[in-house]
KOLKEKOL-208015 format. One line per field, with one value per residue (C-alpha): residue in one letter; x, y, z. Coordinates in steps of 0.001 Angstrom, whole numbers, padded with zeros to 6 digits. Layout:
r: (a / ...)
c1: (X / ...)
c2: (Y / ...)
c3: (Z / ...)
***
This chain:
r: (x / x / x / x / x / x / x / x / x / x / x / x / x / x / x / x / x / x / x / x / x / x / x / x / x / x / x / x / x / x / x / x / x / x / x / x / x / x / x / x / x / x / x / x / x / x / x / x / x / x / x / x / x / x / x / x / x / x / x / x / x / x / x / x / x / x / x / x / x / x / x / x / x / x / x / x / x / x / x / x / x / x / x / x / x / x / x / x / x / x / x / x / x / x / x / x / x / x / x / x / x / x / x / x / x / x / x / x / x / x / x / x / x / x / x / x / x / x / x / x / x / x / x / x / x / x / x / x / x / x / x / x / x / x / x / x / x / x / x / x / x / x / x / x / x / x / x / x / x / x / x / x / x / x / x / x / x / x / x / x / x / x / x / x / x / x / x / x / x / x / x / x / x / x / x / x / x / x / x / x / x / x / x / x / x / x / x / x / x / x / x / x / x / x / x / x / x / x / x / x / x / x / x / x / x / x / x / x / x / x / x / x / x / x / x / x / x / x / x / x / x / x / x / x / x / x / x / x / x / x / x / x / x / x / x / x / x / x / x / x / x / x / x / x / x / x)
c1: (000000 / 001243 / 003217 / 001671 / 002688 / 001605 / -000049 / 001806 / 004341 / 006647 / 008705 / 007528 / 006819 / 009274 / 011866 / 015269 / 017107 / 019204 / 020205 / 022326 / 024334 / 025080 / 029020 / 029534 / 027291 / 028762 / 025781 / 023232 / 021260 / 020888 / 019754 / 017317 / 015939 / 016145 / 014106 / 011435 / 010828 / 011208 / 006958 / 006881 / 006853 / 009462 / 008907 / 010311 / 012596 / 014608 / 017929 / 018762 / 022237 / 023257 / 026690 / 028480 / 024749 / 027552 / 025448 / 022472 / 021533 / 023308 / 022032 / 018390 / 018363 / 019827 / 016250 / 014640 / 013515 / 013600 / 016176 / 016640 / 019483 / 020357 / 023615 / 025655 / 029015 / 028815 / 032117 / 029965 / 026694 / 028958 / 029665 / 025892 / 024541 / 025417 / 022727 / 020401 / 018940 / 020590 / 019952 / 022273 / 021178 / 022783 / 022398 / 018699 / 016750 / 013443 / 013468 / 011556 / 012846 / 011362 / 007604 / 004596 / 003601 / 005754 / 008561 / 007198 / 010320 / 012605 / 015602 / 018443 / 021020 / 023839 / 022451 / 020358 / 023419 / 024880 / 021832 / 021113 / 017612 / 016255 / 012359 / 012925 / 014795 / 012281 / 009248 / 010335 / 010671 / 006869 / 005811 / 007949 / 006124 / 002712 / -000045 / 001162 / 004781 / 007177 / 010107 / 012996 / 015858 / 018819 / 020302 / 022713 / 021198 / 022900 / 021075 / 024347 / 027305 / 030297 / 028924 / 027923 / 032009 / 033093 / 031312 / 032630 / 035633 / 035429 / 033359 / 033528 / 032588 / 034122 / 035162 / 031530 / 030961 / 027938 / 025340 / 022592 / 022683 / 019383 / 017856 / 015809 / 012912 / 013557 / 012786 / 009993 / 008693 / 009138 / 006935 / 004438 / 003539 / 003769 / 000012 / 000917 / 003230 / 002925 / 006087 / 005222 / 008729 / 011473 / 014776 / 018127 / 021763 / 023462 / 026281 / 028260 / 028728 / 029066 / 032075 / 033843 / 033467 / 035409 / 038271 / 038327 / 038125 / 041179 / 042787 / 042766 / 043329 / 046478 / 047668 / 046641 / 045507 / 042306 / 040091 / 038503 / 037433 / 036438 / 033909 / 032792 / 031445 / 030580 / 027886 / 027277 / 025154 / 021896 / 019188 / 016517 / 012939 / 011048 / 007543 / 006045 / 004029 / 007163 / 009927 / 013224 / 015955 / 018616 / 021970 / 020750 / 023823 / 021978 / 018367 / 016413 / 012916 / 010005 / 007782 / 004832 / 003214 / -000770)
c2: (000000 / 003629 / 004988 / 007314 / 009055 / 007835 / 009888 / 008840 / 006744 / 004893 / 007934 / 010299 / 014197 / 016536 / 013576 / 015227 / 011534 / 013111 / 009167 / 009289 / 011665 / 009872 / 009520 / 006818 / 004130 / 002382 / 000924 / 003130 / 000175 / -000552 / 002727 / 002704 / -000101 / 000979 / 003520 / 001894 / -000758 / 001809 / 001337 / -002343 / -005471 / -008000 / -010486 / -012113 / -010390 / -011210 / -010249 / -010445 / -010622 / -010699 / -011665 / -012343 / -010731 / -007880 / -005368 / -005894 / -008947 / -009196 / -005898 / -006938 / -009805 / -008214 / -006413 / -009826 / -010240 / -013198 / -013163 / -015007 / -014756 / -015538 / -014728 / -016520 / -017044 / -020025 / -019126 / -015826 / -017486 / -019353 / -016275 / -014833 / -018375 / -016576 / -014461 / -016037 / -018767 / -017975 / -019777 / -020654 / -019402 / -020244 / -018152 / -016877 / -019922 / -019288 / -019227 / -022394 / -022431 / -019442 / -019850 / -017784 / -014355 / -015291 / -012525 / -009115 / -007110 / -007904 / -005674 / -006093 / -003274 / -003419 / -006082 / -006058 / -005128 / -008141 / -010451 / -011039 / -011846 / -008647 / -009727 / -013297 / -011758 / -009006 / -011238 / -013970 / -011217 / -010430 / -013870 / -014153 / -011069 / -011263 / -008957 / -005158 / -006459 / -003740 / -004142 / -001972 / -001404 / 000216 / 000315 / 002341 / 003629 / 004521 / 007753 / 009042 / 009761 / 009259 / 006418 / 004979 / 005841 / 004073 / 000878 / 000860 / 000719 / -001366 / -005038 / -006054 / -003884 / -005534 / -008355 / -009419 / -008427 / -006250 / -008031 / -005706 / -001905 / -000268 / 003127 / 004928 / 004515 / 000710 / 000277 / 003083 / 000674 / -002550 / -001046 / 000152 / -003076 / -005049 / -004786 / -006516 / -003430 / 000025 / 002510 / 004698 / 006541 / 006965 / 008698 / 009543 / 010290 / 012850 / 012093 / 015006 / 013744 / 010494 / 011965 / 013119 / 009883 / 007947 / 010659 / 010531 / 006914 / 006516 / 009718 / 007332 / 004375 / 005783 / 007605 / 005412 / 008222 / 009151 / 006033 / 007762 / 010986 / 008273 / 006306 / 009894 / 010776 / 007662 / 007951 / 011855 / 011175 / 012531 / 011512 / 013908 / 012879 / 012672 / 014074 / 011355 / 014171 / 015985 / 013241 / 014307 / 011723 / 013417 / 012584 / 010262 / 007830 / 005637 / 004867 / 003610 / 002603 / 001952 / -000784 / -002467 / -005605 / -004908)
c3: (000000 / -000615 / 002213 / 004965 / 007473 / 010857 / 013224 / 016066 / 014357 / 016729 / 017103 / 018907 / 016345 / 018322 / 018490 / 016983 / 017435 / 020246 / 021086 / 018119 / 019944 / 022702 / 022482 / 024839 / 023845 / 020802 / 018726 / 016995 / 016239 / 019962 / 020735 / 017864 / 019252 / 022666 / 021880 / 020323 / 023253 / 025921 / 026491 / 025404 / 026961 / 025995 / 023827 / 020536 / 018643 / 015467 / 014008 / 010594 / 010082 / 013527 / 013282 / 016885 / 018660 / 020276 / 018866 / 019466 / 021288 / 023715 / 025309 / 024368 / 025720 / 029246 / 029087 / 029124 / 025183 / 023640 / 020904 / 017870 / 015162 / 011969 / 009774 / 006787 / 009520 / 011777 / 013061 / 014538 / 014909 / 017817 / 019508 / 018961 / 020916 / 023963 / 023459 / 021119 / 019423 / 016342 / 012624 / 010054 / 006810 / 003371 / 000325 / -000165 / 001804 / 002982 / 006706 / 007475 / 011098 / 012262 / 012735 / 010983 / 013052 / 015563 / 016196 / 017973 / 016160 / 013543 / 012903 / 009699 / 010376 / 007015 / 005730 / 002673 / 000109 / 001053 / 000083 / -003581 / -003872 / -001503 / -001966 / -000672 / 002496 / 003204 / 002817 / 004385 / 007654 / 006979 / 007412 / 010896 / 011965 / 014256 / 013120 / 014016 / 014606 / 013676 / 011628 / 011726 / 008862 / 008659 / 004704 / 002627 / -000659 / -003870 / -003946 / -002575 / -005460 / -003017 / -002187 / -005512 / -006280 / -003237 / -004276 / -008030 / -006407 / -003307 / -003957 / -000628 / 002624 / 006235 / 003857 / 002830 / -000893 / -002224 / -003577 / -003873 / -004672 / -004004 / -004439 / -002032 / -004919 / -005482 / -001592 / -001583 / -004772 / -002735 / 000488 / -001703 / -004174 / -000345 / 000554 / 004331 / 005313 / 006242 / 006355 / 009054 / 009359 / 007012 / 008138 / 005825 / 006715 / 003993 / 001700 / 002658 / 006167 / 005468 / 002749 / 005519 / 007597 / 005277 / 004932 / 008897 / 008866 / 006224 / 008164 / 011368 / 010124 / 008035 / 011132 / 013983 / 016027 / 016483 / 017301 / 020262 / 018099 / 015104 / 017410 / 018808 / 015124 / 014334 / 016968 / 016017 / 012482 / 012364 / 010419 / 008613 / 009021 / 006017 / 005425 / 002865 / 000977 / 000318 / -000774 / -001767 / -000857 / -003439 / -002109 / 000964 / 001364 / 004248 / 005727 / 008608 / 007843 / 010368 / 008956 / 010676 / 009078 / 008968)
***
């Protein structure tokens, strides 16, 4: 169904995202989150991509939700059973072991471009997710030039290579033809700022000085709110999308 703007939304209107500010915490994902079961009761949530569960699981399941994982690295997935019941998943299988409208929240942070077949992935979440369960998405978009460069240049990001490379149209085009979902929020991170994280990140990496200050921006993006009646993503370079499945 066309995308509208929720009236509440799960983020509250006068919300700036000041907990992407928050220096010392070192996860924007887990704040995101955070933030959205502040008023909600645990119950089953499901990572997509989870890798070791350091990111996210782990602190989720401190707060007494039930967490599931699944990722492509069993060598991870071994660090992530900690946490989690966690799911091996090869190449675009459906994922049979994870029951219908069963999973309360289902979050992929980074995850998308490194799946092939996106609609498989992202459908297969809708069917894990109970009636009014809320997925949340965190994806890079091609929208932005410097990072369109950085790609044609780089096939592999943190060693996994890019399978996907998505617009913020193709995934505006995805929500709407999906009759089940409903975007209620969509926020964007601009290319200019993420230009300058890479020449900070090379600038420490190259110099070895500077991690502290590096994890300090890292956790100083902000994101711009977008109203749906008015979209202009030009030059977005990232997203997070608030979906719930109706």
């Amino acid at each position: 169904m066309p995308p509208q703007e929720s009236k509440k939304g799960i983020f509250k209107k006068d919300m700036n995202l000041q907990f992407f500010r928050q220096e010392r915490i070192p996860f924007q994902q887990t704040l995101i989150i955070k933030e959205f079961i502040k008023n909600s009761k645990p119950g089953n949530i499901l990572e997509i991509g989870c890798s070791t569960g350091e990111k996210t699981l782990k602190q989720l399941s401190h707060l007494g939700w039930n967490c599931l994982g699944i990722d492509i690295n069993e060598k991870a997935l071994k660090e992530a059973a900690k946490y989690a019941k966690v799911y091996l998943r090869r190449g675009n299988e459906p994922f049979a072991f994870i029951k219908n409208n069963s999973i309360d929240l289902v979050c992929a942070f980074d995850v998308f471009h490194h799946i092939s077949d996106v609609e498989v992935t992202f459908h297969e979440s809708l069917r894990c997710l109970k009636s009014s369960g809320i997925f949340l998405m965190i994806e890079h978009v091609e929208d932005s030039i410097f990072l369109r460069m950085g790609r044609n240049i780089f096939k592999k990001w943190e060693g996994m290579p890019i399978l996907s490379r998505m617009y913020m149209k193709d995934w505006m085009n995805l929500f709407s033809k999906t009759p089940s979902v409903e975007l209620l929020s969509v926020y964007t991170g601009s290319q200019y700022m993420e230009l300058f994280g890479y020449l900070f990140y090379l600038f420490c990496k190259l110099t070895g000085v500077g991690n502290d200050l590096r994890a300090k921006y890292k956790n100083s993006l902000e994101l711009k709110k977008h109203d749906f009646q008015h979209q202009d993503y030009s030059g977005a370079y990232a997203a997070l999308f608030v979906l719930k499945k109706i």
